[in-house]
PABADREN-438118 format. One line per field, with one value per residue (C-alpha): residue number from 1; x, y, z; residue in three letters. Coordinates in nm, 4 decimals. Example, Ala and Ser with C-alpha at 12.3 -4.5 7.8 and 13.67 -1.06 7.14 Angstrom:
2
n = (1  2)
px = (1.2300  1.3670)
py = (-0.4500  -0.1060)
pz = (0.7800  0.7140)
res = (ALA  SER)
***
This chain:
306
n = (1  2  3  4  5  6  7  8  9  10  11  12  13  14  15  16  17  18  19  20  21  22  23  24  25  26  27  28  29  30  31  32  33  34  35  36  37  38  39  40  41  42  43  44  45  46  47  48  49  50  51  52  53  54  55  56  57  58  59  60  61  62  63  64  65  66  67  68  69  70  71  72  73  74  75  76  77  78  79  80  81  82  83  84  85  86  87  88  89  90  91  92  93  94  95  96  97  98  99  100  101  102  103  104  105  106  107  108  109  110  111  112  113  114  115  116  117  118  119  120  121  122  123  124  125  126  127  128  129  130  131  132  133  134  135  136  137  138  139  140  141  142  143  144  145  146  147  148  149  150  151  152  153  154  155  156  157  158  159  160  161  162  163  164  165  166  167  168  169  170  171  172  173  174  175  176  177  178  179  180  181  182  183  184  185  186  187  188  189  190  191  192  193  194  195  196  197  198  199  200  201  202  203  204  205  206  207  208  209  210  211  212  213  214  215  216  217  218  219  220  221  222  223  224  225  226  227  228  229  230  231  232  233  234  235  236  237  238  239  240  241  242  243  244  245  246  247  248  249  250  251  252  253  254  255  256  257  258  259  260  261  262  263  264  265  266  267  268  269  270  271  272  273  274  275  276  277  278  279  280  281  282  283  284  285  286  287  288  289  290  291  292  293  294  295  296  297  298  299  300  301  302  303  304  305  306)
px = (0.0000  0.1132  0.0458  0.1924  0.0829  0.2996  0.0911  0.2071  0.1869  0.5132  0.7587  0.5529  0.4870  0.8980  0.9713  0.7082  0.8572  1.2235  1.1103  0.9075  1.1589  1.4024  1.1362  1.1318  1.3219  1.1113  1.0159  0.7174  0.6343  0.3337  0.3017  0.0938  0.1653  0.0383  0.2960  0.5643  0.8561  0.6225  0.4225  0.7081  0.8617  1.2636  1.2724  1.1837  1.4946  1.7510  1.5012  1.5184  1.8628  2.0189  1.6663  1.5153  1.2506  0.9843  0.8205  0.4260  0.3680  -0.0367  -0.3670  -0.1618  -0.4904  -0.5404  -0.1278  0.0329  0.1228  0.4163  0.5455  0.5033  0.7776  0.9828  0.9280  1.0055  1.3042  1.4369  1.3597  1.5280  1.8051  1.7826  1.8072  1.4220  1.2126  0.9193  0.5399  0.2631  -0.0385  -0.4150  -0.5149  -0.8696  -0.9380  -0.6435  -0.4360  -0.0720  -0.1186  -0.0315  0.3286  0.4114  0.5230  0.7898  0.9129  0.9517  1.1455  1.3392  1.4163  1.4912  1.6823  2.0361  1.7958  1.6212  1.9846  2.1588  1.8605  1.8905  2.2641  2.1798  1.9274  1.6341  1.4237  1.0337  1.0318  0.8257  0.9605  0.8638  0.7757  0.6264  0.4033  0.4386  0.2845  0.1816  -0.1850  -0.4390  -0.1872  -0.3978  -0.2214  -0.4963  -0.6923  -0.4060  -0.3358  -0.7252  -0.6896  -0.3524  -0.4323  -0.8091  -1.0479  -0.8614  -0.5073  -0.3971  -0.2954  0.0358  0.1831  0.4862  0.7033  0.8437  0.5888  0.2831  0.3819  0.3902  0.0283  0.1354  -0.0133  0.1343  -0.0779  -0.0073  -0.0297  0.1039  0.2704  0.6050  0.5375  0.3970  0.2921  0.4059  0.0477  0.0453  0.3561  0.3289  0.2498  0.4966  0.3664  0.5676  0.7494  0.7605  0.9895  0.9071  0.5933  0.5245  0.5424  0.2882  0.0718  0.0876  -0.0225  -0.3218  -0.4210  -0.4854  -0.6499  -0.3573  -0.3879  -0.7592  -0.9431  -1.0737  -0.7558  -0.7093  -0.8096  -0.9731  -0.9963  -0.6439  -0.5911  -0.7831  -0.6220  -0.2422  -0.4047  -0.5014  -0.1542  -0.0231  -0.2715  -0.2554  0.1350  0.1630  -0.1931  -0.3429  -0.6123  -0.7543  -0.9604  -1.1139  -1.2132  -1.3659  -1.5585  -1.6036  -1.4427  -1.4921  -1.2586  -0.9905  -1.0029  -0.9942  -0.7043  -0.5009  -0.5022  -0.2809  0.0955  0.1508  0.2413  0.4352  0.5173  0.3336  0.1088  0.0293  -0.0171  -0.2726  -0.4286  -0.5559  -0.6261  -0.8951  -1.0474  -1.0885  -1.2028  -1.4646  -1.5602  -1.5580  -1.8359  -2.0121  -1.9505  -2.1232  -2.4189  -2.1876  -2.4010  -2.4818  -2.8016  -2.7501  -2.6708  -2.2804  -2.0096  -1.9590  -1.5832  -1.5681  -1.7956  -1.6133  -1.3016  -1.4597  -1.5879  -1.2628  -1.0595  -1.3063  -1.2651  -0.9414  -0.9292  -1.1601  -0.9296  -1.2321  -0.9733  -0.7986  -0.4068  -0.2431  0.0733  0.2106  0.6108  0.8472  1.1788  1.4488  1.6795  1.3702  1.4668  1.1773  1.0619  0.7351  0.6124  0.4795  0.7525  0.7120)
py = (0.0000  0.2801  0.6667  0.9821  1.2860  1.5617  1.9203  2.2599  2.4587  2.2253  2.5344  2.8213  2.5970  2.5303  2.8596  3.0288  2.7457  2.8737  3.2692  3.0992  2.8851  3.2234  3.3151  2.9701  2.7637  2.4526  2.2131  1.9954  1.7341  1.5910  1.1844  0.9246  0.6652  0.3694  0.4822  0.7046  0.7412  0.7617  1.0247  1.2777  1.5129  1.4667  1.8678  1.9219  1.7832  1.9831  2.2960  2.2491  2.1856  2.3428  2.3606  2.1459  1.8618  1.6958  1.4143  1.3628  1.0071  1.1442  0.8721  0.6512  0.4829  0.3638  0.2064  -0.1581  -0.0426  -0.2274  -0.1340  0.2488  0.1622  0.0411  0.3778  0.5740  0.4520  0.4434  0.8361  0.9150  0.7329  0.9894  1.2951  1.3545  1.4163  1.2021  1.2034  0.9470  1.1753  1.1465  1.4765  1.3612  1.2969  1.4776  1.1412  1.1894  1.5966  1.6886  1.5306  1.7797  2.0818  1.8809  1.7154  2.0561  2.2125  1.8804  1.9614  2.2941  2.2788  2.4067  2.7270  2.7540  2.7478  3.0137  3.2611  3.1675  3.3120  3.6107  3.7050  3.6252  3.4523  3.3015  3.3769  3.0924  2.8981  2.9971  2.6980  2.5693  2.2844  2.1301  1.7754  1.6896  1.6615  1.4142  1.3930  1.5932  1.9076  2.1607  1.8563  1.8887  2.2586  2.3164  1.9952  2.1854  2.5111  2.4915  2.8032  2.9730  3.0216  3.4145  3.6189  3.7870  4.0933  4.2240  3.9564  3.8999  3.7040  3.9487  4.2129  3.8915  3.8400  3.5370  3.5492  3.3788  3.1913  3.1334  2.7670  2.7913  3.0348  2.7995  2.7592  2.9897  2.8817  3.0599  3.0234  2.9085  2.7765  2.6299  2.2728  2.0296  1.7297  1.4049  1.2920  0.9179  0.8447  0.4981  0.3611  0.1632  0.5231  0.6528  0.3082  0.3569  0.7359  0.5525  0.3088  0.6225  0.8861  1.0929  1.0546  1.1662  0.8568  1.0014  0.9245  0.5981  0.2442  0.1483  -0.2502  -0.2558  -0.0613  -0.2895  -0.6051  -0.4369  -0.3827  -0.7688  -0.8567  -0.6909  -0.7924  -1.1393  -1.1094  -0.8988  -0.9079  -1.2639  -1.2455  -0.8990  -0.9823  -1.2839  -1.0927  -0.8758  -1.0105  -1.4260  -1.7832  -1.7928  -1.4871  -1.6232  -1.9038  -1.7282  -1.5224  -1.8317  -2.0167  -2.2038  -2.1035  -2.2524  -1.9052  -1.7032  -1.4294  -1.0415  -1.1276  -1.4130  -1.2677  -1.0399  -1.3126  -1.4519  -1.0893  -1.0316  -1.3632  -1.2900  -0.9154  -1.1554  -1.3180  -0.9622  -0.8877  -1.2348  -1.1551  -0.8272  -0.8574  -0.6375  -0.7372  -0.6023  -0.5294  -0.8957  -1.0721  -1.0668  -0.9565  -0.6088  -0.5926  -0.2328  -0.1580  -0.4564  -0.2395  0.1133  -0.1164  -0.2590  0.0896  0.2352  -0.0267  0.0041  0.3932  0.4502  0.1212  -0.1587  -0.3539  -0.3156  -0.1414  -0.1583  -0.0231  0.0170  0.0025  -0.0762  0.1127  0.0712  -0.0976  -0.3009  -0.6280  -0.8784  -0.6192  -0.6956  -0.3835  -0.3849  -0.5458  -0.6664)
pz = (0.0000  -0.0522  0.0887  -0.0760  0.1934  0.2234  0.3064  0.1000  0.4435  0.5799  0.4881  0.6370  0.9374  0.9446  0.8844  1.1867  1.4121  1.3664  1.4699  1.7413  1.8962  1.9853  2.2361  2.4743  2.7019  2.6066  2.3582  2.5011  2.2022  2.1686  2.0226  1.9792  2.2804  1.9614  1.7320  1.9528  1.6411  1.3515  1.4891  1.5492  1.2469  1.2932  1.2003  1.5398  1.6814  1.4682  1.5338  1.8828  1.9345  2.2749  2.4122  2.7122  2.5448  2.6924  2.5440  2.6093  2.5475  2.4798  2.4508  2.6699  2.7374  2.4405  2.3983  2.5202  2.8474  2.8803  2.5308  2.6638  2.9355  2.6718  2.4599  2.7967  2.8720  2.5005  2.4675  2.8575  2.7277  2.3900  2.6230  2.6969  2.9801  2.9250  3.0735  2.9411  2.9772  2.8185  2.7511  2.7374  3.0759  3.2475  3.3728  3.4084  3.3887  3.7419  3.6570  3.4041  3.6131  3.7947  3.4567  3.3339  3.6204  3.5815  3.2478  3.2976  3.5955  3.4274  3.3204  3.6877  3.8517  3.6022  3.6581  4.0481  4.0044  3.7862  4.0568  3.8431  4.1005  4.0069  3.6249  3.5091  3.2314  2.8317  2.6550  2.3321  2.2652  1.9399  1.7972  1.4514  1.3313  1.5503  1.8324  2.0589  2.0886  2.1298  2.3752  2.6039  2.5903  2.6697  2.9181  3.0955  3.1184  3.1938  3.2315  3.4181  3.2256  3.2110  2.8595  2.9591  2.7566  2.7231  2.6257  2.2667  2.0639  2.1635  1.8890  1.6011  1.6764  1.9268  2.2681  2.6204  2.8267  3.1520  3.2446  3.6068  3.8325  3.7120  3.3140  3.0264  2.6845  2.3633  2.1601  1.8916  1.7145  1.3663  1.3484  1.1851  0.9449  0.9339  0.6275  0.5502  0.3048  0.4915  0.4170  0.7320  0.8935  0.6779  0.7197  1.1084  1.0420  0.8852  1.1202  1.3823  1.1756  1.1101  0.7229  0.5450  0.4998  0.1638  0.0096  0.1364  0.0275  0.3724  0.3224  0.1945  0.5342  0.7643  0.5778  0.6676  1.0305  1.0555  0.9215  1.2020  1.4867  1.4072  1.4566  1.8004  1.9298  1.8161  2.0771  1.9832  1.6728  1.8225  2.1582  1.9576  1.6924  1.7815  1.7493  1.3798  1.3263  1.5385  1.3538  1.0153  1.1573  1.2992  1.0222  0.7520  0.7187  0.4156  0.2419  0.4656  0.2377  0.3206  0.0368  0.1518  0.4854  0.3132  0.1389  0.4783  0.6189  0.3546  0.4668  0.7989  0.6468  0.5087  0.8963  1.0473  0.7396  0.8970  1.1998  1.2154  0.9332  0.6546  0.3657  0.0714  -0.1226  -0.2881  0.0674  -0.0281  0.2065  0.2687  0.3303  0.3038  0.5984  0.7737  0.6654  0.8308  1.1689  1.2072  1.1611  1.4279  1.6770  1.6699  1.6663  1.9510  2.1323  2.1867  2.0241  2.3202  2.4491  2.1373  2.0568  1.6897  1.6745  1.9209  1.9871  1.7064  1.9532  2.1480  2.0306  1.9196  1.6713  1.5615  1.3706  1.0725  0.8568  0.5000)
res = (UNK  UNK  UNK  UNK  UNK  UNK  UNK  UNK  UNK  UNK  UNK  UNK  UNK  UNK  UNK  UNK  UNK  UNK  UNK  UNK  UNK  UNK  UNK  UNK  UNK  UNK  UNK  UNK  UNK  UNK  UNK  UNK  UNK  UNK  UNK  UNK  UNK  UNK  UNK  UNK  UNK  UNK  UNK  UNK  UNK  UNK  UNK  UNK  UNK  UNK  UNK  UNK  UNK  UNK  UNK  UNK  UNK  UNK  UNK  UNK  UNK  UNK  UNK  UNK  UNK  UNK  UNK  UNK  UNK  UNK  UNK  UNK  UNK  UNK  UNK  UNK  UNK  UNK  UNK  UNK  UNK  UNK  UNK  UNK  UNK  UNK  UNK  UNK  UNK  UNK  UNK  UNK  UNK  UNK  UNK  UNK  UNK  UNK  UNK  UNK  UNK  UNK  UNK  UNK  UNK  UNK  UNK  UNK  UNK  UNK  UNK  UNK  UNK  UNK  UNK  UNK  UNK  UNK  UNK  UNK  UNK  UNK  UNK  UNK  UNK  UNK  UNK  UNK  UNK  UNK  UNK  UNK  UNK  UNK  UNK  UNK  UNK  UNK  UNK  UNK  UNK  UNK  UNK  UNK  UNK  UNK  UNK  UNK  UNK  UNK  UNK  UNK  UNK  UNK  UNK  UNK  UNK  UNK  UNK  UNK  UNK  UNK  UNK  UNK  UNK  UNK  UNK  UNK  UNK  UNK  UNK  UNK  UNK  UNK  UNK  UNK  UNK  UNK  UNK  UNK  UNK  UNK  UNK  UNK  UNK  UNK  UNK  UNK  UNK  UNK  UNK  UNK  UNK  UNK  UNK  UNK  UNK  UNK  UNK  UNK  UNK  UNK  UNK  UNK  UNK  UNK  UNK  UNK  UNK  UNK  UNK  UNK  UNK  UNK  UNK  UNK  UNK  UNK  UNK  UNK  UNK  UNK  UNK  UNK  UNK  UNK  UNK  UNK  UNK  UNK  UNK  UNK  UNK  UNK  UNK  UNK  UNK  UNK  UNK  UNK  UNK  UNK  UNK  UNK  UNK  UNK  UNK  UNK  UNK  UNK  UNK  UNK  UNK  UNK  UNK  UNK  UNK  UNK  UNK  UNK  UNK  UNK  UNK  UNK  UNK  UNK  UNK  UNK  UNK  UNK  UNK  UNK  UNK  UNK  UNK  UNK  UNK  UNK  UNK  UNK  UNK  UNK  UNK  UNK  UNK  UNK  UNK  UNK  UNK  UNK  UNK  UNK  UNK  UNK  UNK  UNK  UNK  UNK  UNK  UNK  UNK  UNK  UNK  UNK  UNK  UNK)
***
């Protein structure tokens, strides 16, 4: 399968982002907890070179929690602070202002010597589309958060909000979109809404999405949707070539139809519907904690390979 998406704003968003970052002392990126690598833009780490990061692992509900440890540890061992947060319902939020003193303790100390006591650290919070950015900025600040003035930014038509007496947010940077010259990144992109459906062949989608969950999460079709799709989706291994692999995902594409009355107008199969049920199952995470990719050095990788 393959996805071609690359958005004409990318080099006004790059170029705002570059003006923008003068003004803070911190990056806080937003990603997907289900796909933690693919849903970053690498830009962001030569833009934000010599600042203090923070990583939001974000819908952390919805990821293999024990695969999120594994992403935790491989970004603290990158250089980043990381949080796993959902911005939805506020869990993991009331860590954030240590992890950002944390972060910025070299900055905190070198005011403390200049005299500069209690200025609240400038930061900026950045995340590609569908990560959850504005959730978690409306989630974080609340009703409450204060529009400061005089500060560099105000006179660009950027605004500060005040997110604690310790941290104030530089509103609103440019958003970044991902390039994939990879196409499993821009598969995983996909499988969580990042990429317009419109453009997409969705039961090619869902049968890539079986191939996978029959690899790393064998029980989660079958939990879902009954005995007969497990059995469609454990079957034969006589071909074990990706197209083969795909071969048997459109069958159990097939059982899912079964399963949930897809038919059509002449009482065949309705695999696309199947295709949009099984895509939204997995979105909204009745599919179960599912995580996408594991770290590149993580060992039994099990992501999404041809």
């Amino acid at each position: 399968m393959n996805i071609q998406w690359y958005p004409g704003h990318m080099t006004k968003a790059r170029r705002a982002m570059q003006e923008d970052i003068k003004l803070i002392d911190l990056i806080i990126e937003l990603v997907d907890a289900r796909v933690p690598l693919s849903s970053r833009n690498p830009d962001i780490d030569q833009l934000g070179k010599g600042k203090a990061r923070l990583i939001l692992l974000n819908k952390s509900d919805m990821a293999d929690d024990r695969r999120s440890e594994a992403w935790m540890a491989w970004f603290q061992a990158q250089g980043f602070h990381v949080v796993k947060v959902n911005s939805r319902t506020g869990a993991g939020l009331k860590q954030i202002n240590a992890a950002v003193q944390e972060a910025c303790r070299e900055k905190i100390e070198r005011d403390r010597r200049r005299g500069i006591l209690n200025r609240p650290v400038r930061a900026m919070v950045v995340g590609i589309p569908n990560v959850g950015k504005s959730t978690f900025i409306n989630s974080f600040a609340g009703k409450a958060c204060a529009k400061t003035g005089n500060k560099p930014g105000v006179t660009k038509g950027n605004q500060w909000i005040r997110l604690s007496k310790t941290l104030e947010l530089l509103d609103t940077p440019g958003i970044l979109w991902p390039r994939f010259e990879d196409q499993q990144v821009g598969l995983r992109l996909a499988f969580i809404g990042s990429i317009n459906d419109e453009i997409l062949q969705k039961e090619e989608l869902a049968a890539e999405l079986i191939c996978f969950l029959t690899e790393s999460y064998p029980e989660a079709l079958g939990g879902r949707y009954g005995e007969e799709v497990k059995a469609a989706a454990g079957g034969s291994e006589e071909d074990s070539s990706h197209s083969g692999d795909l071969k048997r995902a459109y069958q159990v594409l097939e059982e899912i139809a079964r399963a949930r009355g897809c038919l059509t107008k002449g009482s065949g199969l309705d695999t696309a519907k199947a295709a949009a049920i099984l895509l939204d199952d997995f979105r909204s995470g009745r599919l179960g904690r599912i995580t996408l990719e594991l770290p590149p050095d993580g060992g039994e990788e099990k992501c999404l390979e041809n």
